[in-house]
MARSELUM-637460 format. One record per residue (C-alpha): residue number from 1; residue in one letter; x, y, z. Coordinates in pm, whole numbers, plus 50000, padded with zeros to 5 digits. Layout:
BEGIN
<site><num>NUM</num><residu>A</residu><x>X</x><y>Y</y><z>Z</z></site>
...
REM end
This chain:
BEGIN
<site><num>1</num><residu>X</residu><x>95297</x><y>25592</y><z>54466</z></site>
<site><num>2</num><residu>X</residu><x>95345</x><y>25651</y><z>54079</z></site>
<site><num>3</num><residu>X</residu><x>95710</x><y>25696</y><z>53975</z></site>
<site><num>4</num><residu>X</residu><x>95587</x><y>25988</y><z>53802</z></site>
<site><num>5</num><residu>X</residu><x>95505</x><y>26170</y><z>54149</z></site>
<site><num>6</num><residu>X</residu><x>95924</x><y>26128</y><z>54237</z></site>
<site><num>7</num><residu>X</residu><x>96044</x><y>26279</y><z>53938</z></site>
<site><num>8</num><residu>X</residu><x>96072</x><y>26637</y><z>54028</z></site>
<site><num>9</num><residu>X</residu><x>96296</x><y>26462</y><z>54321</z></site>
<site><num>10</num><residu>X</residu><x>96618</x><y>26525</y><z>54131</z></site>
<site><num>11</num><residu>X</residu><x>97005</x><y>26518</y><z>54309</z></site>
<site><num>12</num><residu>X</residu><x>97073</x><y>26844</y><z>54250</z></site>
<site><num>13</num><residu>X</residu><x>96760</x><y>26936</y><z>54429</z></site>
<site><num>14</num><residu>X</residu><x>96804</x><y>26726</y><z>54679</z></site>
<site><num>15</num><residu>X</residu><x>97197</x><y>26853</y><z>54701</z></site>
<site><num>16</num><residu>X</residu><x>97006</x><y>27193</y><z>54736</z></site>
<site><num>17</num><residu>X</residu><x>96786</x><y>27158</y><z>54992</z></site>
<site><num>18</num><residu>X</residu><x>97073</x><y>26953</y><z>55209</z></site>
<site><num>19</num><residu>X</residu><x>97271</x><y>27302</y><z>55165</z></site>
<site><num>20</num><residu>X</residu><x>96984</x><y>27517</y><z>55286</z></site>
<site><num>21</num><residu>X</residu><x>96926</x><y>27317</y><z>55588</z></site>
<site><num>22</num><residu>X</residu><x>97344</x><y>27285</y><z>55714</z></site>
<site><num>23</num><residu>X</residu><x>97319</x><y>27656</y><z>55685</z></site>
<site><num>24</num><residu>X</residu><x>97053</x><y>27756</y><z>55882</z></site>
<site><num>25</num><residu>X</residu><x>97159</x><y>27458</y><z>56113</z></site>
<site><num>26</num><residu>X</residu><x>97516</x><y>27606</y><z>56114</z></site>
<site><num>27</num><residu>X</residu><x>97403</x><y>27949</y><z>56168</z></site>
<site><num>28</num><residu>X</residu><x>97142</x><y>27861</y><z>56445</z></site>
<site><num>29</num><residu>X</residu><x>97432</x><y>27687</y><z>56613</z></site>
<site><num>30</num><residu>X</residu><x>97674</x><y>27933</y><z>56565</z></site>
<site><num>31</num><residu>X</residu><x>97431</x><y>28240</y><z>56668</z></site>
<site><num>32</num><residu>X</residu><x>97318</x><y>28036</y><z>57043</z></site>
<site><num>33</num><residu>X</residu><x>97524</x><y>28269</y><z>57294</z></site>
<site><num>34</num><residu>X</residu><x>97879</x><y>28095</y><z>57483</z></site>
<site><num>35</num><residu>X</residu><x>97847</x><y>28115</y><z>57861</z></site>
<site><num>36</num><residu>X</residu><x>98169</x><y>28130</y><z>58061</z></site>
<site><num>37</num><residu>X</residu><x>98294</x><y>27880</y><z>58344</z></site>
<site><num>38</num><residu>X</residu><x>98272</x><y>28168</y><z>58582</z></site>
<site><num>39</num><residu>X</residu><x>97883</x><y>28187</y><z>58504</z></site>
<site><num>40</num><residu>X</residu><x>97819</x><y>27814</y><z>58598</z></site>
<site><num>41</num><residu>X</residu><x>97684</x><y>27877</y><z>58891</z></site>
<site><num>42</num><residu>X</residu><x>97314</x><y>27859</y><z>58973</z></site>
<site><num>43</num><residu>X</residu><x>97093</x><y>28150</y><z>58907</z></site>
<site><num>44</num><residu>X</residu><x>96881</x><y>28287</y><z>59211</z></site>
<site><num>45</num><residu>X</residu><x>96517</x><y>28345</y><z>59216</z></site>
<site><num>46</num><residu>X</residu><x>96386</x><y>28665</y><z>59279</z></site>
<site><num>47</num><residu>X</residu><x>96018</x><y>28709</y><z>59379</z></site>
<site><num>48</num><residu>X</residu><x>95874</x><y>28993</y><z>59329</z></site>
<site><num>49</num><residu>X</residu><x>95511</x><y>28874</y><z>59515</z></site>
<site><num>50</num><residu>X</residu><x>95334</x><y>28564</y><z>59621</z></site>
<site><num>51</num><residu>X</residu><x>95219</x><y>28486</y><z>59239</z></site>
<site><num>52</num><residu>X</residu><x>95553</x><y>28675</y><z>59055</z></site>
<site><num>53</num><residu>X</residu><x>95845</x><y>28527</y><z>59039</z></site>
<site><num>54</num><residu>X</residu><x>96153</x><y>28522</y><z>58809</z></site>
<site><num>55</num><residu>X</residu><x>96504</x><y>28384</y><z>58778</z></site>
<site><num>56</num><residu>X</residu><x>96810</x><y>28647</y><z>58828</z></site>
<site><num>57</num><residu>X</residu><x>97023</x><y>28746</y><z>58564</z></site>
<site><num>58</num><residu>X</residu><x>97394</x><y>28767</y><z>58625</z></site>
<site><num>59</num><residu>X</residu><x>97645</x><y>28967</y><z>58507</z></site>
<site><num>60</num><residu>X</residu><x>97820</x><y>28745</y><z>58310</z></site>
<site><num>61</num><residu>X</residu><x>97888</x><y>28810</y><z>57951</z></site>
<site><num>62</num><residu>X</residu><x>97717</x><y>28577</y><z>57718</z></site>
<site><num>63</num><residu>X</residu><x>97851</x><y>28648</y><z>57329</z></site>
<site><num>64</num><residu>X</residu><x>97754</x><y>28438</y><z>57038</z></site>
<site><num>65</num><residu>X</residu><x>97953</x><y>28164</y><z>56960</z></site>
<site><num>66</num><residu>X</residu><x>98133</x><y>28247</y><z>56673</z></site>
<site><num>67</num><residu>X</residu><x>98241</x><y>28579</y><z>56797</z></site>
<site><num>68</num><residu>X</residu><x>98310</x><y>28381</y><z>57092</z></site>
<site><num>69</num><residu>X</residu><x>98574</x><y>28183</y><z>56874</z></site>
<site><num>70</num><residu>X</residu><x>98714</x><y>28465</y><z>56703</z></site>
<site><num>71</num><residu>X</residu><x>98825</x><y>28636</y><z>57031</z></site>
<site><num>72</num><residu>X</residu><x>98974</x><y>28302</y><z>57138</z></site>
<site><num>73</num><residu>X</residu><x>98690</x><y>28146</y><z>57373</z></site>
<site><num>74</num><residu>X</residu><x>98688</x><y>27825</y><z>57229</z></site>
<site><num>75</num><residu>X</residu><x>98454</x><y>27611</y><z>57488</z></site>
REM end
């Protein structure tokens, strides 16, 4: 590999593209939903024939995490 090939590798690119990455990171993170201790417990299945199944859905609220944190659910 020619040193030539590497030289559009510069820091501030490289500080660049480590910025774009913790922010999608950070707002993947922050976006995944927060699901209370009360909605711990096992979902049920609920088949609908022999071949059709699917997994209940409670009624628990699931938010996403940083409105989560900003109402004061900090788990």
């Amino acid at each position: 590999m020619s040193l030539s090939r590497l030289v559009w590798i510069t820091p501030r690119r490289v500080t660049a593209a480590a910025v774009l990455v913790a922010v999608f990171a950070s707002g993947w993170y922050l976006g995944q939903p927060v699901r209370l201790p009360a909605c711990d417990a096992p979902m049920k299945t609920v088949r609908y024939s022999d071949y059709l199944a699917a997994d209940g859905v409670g009624d628990c609220d699931e938010k996403p995490r940083l409105l989560a944190w900003l109402t004061g659910n900090l788990r």
